[in-house]
Backbone bond lengths (Angstrom), bond angles and torsions (degrees), N, CA, C in turn:
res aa  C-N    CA-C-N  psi(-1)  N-CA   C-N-CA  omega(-1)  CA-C   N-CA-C  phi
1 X - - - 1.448 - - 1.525 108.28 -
2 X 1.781 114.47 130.02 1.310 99.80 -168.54 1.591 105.98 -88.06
3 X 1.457 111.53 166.93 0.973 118.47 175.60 1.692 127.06 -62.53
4 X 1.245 137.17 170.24 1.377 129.29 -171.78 1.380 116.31 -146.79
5 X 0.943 158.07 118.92 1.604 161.75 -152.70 1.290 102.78 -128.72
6 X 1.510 127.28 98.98 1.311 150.16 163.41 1.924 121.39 -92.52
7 X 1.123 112.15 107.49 1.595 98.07 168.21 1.860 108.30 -130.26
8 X 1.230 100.09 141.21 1.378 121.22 158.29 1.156 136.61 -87.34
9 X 1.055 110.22 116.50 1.747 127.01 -153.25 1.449 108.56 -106.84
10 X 1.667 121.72 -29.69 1.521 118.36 -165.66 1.204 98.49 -169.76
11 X 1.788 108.89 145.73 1.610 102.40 174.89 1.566 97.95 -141.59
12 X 0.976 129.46 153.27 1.486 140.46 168.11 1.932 101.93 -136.45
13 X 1.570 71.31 144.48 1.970 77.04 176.71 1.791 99.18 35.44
14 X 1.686 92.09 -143.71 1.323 105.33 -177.05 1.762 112.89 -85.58
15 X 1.446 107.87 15.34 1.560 94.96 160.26 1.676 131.74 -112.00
16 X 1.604 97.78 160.80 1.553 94.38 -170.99 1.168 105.63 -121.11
17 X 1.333 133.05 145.92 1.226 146.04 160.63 1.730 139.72 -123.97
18 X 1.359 111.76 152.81 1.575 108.32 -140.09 1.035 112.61 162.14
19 X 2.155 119.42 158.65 1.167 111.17 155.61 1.191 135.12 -109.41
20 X 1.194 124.31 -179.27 1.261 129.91 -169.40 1.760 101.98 -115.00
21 X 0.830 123.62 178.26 1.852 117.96 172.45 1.431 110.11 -19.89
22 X 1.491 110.92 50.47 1.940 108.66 -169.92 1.186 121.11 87.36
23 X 1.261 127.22 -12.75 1.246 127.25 -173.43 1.475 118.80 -114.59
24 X 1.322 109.92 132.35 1.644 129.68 -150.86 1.879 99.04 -67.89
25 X 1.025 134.41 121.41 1.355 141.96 172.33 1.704 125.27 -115.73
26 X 1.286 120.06 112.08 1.529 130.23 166.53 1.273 105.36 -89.80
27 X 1.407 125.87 116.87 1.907 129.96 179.96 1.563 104.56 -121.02
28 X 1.247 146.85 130.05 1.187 162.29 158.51 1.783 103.59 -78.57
29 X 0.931 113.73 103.91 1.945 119.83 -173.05 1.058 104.46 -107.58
30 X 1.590 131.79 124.75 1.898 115.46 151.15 1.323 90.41 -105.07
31 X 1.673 92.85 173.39 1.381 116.00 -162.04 1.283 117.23 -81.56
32 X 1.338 112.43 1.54 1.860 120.40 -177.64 1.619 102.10 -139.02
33 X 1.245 132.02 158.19 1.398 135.17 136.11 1.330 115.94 -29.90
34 X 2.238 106.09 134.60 1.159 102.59 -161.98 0.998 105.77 -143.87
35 X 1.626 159.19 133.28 1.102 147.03 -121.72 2.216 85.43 -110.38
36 X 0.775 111.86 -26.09 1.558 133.57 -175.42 1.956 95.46 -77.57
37 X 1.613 126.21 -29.01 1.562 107.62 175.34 1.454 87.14 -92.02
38 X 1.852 77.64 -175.43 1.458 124.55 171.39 1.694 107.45 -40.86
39 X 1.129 95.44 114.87 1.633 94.62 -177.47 1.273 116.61 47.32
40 X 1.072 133.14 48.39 1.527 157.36 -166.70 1.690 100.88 25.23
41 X 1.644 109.66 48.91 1.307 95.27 167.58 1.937 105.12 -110.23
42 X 1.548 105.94 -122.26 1.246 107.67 -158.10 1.077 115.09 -101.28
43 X 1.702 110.39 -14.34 1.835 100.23 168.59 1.433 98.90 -98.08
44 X 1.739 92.47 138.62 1.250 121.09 165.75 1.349 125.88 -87.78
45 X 1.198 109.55 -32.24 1.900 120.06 163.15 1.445 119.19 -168.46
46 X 1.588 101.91 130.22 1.127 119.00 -151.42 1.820 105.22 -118.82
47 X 1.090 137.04 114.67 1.457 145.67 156.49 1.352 128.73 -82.92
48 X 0.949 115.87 98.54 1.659 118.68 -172.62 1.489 109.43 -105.23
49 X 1.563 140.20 107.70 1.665 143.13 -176.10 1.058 111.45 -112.98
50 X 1.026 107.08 144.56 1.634 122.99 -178.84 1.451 108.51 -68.75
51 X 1.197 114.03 157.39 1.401 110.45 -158.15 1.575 136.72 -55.08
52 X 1.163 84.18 -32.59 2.185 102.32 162.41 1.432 91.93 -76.54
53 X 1.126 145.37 52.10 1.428 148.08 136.32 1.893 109.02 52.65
54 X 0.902 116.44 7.61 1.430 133.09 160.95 1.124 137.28 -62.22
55 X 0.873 109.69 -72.06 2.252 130.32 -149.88 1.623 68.59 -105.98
56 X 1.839 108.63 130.23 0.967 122.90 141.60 1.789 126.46 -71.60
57 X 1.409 107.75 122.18 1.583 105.96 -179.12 1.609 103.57 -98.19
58 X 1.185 130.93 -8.09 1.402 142.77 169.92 1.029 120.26 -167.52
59 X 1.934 107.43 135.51 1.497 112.51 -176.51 2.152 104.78 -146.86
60 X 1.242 83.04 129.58 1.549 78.12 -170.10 1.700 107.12 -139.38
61 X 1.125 129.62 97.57 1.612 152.46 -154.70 1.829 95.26 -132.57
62 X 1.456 116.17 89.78 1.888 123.84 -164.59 1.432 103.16 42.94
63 X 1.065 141.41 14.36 1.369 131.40 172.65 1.355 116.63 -170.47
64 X 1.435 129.41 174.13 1.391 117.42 170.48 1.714 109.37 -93.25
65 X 1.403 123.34 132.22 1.240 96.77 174.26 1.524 101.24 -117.95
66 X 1.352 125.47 4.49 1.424 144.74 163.63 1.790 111.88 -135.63
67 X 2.013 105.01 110.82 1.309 89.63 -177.77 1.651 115.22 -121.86
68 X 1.097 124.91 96.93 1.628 128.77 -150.67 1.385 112.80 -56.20
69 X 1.112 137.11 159.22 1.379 150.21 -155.48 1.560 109.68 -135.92
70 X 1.534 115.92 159.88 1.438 111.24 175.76 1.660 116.69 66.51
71 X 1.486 102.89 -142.63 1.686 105.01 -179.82 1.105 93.19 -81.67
72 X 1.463 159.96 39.08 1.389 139.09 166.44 1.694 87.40 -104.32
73 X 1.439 108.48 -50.99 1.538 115.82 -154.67 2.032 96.34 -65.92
74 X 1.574 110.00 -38.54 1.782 92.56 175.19 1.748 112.42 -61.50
75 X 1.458 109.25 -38.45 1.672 107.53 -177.55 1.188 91.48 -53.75
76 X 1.536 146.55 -68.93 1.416 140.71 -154.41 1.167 112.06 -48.24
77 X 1.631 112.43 -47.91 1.596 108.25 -177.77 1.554 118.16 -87.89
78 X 1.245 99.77 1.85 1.929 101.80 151.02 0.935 125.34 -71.36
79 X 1.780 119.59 -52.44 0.937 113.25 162.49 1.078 133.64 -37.14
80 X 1.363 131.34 -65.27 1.347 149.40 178.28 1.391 96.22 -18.80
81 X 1.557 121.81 -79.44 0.721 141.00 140.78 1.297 133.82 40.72
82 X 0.956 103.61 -71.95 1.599 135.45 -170.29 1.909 105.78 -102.28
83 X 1.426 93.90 -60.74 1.431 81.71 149.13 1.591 139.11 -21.00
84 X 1.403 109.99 -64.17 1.348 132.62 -175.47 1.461 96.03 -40.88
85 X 1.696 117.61 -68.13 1.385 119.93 -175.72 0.855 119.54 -96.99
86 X 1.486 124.06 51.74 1.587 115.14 125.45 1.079 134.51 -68.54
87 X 1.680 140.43 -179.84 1.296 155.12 -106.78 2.210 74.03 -147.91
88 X 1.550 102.62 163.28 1.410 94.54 162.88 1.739 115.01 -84.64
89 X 1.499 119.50 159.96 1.435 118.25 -128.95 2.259 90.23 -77.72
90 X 1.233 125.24 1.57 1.397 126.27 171.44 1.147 102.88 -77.74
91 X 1.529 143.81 -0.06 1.378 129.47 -170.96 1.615 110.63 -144.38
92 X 1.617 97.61 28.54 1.530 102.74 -169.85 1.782 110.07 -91.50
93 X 1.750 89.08 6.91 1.890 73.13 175.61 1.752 111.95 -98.33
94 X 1.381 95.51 4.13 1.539 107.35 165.15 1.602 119.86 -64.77
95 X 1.555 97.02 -48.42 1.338 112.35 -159.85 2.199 93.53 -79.75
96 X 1.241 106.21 -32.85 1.178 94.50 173.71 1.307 132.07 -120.40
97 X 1.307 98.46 44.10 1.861 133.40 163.42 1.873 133.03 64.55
98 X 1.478 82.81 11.04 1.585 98.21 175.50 1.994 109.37 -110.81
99 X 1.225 87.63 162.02 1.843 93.63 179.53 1.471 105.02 -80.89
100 X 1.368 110.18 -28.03 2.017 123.78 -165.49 1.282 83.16 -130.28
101 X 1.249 117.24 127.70 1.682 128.90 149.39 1.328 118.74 -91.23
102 X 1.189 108.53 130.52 2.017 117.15 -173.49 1.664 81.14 -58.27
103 X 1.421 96.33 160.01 1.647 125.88 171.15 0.780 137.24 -91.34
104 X 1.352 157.53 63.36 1.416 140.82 -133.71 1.663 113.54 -64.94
């Protein structure tokens, strides 16, 4: 299983932002499993862009209406991933190593 390089850069409310293998990510998280995410877990909507932060390569708001393929589609399901184990979204500047988290 290849490896995956995720960082979090900014959070507001319940969203996170960041990349994934280079690639720019907007995630909408609640704090429990949700019949409304990804496989009825915790992301609720997920933006995945190609690396000039543009061209959506995945977008999923109750459904997929962009679903990426290849190395985009394993980064996505890292993400996910990682998603899963986070902290609930008041204690995410723990989980992503600052006292103040930038804002998006």
């Amino acid at each position: 299983m290849p490896e995956h390089t995720i960082t979090t850069d900014c959070v507001w409310r319940n969203w996170l932002g960041g990349t994934v293998d280079g690639l720019p990510f907007a995630a909408k998280i609640c704090d429990v499993n949700s019949p409304d995410g990804i496989d009825n877990g915790r992301v609720l909507k997920l933006f995945l862009y190609a690396e000039d932060g543009e061209q959506e390569i995945a977008a999923y708001e109750r459904g997929w209406s962009i679903y990426p393929t290849g190395k985009q589609e394993a980064s996505m399901d890292a993400l996910i991933a990682y998603c899963a184990t986070l902290p609930p979204a008041d204690d995410w500047h723990i989980q992503a190593g600052g006292e103040n988290p930038t804002l998006c």
